[in-house]
N, C-alpha and C positions, 0 to 999 in steps of 0.2 A: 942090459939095455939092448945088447944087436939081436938077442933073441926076444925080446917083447916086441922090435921092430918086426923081425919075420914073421909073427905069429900075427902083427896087426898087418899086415901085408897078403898073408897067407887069406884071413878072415874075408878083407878087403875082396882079393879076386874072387871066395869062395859066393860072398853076395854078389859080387857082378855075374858071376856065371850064372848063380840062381834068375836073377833079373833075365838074362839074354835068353835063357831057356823057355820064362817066362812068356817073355814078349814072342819067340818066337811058337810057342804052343797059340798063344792069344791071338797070331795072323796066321797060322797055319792055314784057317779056314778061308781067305783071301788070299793066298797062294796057292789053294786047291783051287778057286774058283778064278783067278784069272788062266791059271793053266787051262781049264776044262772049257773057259768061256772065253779065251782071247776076242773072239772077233767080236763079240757083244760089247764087251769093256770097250774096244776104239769107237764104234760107233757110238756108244751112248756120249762117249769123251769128246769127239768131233763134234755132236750135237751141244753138247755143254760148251766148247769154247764156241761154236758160232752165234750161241743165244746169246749170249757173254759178248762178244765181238761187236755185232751187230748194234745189241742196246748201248753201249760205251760208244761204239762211234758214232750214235745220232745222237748220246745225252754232248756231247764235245762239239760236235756239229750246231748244236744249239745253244748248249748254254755259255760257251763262250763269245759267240756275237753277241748274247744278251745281256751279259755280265757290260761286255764293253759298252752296248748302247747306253746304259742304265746310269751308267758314270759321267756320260757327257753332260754335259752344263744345263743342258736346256732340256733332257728326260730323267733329272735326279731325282724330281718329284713321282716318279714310280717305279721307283726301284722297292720300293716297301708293296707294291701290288705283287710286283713279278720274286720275289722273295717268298711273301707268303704261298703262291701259287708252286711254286717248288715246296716249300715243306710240307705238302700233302702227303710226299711219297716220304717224307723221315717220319712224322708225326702219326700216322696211320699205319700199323703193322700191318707187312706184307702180305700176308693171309689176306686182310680185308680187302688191299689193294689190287690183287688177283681175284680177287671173289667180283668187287666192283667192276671193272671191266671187263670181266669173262660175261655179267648180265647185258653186254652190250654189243661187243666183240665176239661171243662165244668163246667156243676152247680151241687152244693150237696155239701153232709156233709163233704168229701173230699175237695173238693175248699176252704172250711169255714176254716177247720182245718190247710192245709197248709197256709192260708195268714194270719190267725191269729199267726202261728208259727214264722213266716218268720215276723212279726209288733214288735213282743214280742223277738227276740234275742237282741237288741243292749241293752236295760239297763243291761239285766243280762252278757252278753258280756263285756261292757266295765265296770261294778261296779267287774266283776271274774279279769281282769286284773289292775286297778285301786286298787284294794285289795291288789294283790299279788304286785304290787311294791313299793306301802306304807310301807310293810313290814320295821320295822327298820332294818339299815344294820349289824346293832354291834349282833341283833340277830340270823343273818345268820353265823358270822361272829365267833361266839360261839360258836354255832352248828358245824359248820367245824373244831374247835381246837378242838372239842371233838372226832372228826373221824367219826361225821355222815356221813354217803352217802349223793348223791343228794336228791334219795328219800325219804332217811328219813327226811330231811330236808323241801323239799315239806311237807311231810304229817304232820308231827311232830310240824314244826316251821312256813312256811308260810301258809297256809291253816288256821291251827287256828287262826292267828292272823288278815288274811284276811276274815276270818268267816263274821262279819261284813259286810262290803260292799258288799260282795255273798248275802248275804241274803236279805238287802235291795235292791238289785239288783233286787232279783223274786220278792220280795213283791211289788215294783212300777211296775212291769213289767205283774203281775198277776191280780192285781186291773186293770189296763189299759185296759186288756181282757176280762174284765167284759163289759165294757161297749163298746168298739168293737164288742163283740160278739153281740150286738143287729142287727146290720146291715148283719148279716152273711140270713137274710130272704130276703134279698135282692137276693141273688143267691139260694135259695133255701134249705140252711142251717138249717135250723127251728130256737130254742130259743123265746125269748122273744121280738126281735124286731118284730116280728110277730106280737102283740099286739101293740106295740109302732106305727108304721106302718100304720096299718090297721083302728087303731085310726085317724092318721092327717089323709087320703086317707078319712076317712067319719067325719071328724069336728065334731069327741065322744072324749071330753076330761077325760069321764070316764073310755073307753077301752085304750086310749095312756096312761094312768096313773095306770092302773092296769098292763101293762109292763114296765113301767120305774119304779117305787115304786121299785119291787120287784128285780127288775137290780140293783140300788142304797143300798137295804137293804145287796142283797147279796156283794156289791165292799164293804160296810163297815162292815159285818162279816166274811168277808175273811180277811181284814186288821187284824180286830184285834185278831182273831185266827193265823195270821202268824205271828204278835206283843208276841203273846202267846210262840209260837214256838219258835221264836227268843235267848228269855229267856232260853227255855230249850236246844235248840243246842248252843250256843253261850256259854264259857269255861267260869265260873263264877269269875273267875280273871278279866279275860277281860271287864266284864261286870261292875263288880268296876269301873275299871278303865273308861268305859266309863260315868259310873254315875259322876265322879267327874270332866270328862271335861268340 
């Protein structure tokens, strides 16, 4: 028995080493080419986080005052216009959506910016309204016996409670524009699919992997730094209370 144990043990590392050999023959060619190309790789990667950047803080900029307007009592009746007007950018693959405004806009960091903005409203759009009327009603309803105003009510009582869904809202919606953003070199954008690109276009799976890598590392340390945040914006009641659902 202790020797069928070492022998399945011995096999065991004999395939992990096979794999790690593997994997490191498979990125060689993206360890040659960050080495040779450092200062290309930061710049194209500062271009990809500020396109990135920029379109997530006007889609936030925006769609969360319009999630709120839209829930108010007396503009509920068009929240189904400004919904559909957001799903242009889900419903229309991104290609088109970049092709569309580059006929109008032309090409450059501008074209990249707006259609990445205009791709990235609807989850933060519909998780700021989906938020706000999850709200329980008894707690609205408390607030009013107590003489709140409307707004205090907004700021006080649904906002925080809706916290939540706002937040997961940008963070699907911010990951997503990570990897959007690679295509923004397609109009002349810069970023990282410049590398991604340029790779398939010459059949270097070292140069397409030295921009996808680092597209991928950045969508999962933007996750889990806004998983960070979440934590600390989100009112630690609430956060109990979601631990124990």
């Amino acid at each position: 028995m202790r020797g069928k144990k070492l022998e399945l043990s011995f096999r065991i590392a004999i395939t992990l080493l096979i794999i790690c050999l593997f994997i490191w023959a498979y990125f060689e060619g993206v360890f040659q080419f960050i080495k040779d190309n450092p200062g290309d790789l930061i710049i194209l990667l500062q271009q990809h986080v500020k396109i990135v950047g920029l379109s997530a803080m006007l889609a936030v900029a925006f769609a969360v005052p319009v999630g709120i307007f839209i829930t108010r009592p007396r503009f509920k009746k068009y929240d189904w216009i400004v919904i559909n007007f957001a799903n242009i950018g889900q419903t229309i693959p991104t290609l088109a959506v970049l092709a569309l405004i580059m006929s109008y806009l032309g090409i450059g960091y501008t074209t990249a910016v707006f259609s990445l903005w205009l791709y990235s409203l609807l989850p933060i759009l519909r998780n700021t309204v989906v938020g706000i009327k999850s709200v329980n009603p008894s707690i609205i309803d408390a607030g009013k016996g107590m003489g709140m105003t409307s707004w205090q009510i907004l700021w006080k009582l649904e906002l925080p409670n809706a916290l939540y869904a706002i937040l997961a809202g940008i963070r699907t919606s911010i990951v997503i524009n990570v990897g959007s953003a690679a295509l923004a070199f397609l109009i002349g954008g810069g970023g990282l699919g410049d590398l991604i690109f340029t790779g398939i276009s010459l059949y270097d799976t070292g140069i397409m992997l030295s921009g996808a890598v680092p597209v991928t590392l950045l969508a999962i340390t933007l996750d889990f730094l806004l998983g960070k945040l979440e934590k600390i914006i989100i009112p630690k009641g609430l956060q109990r209370n979601e631990e124990t659902v």
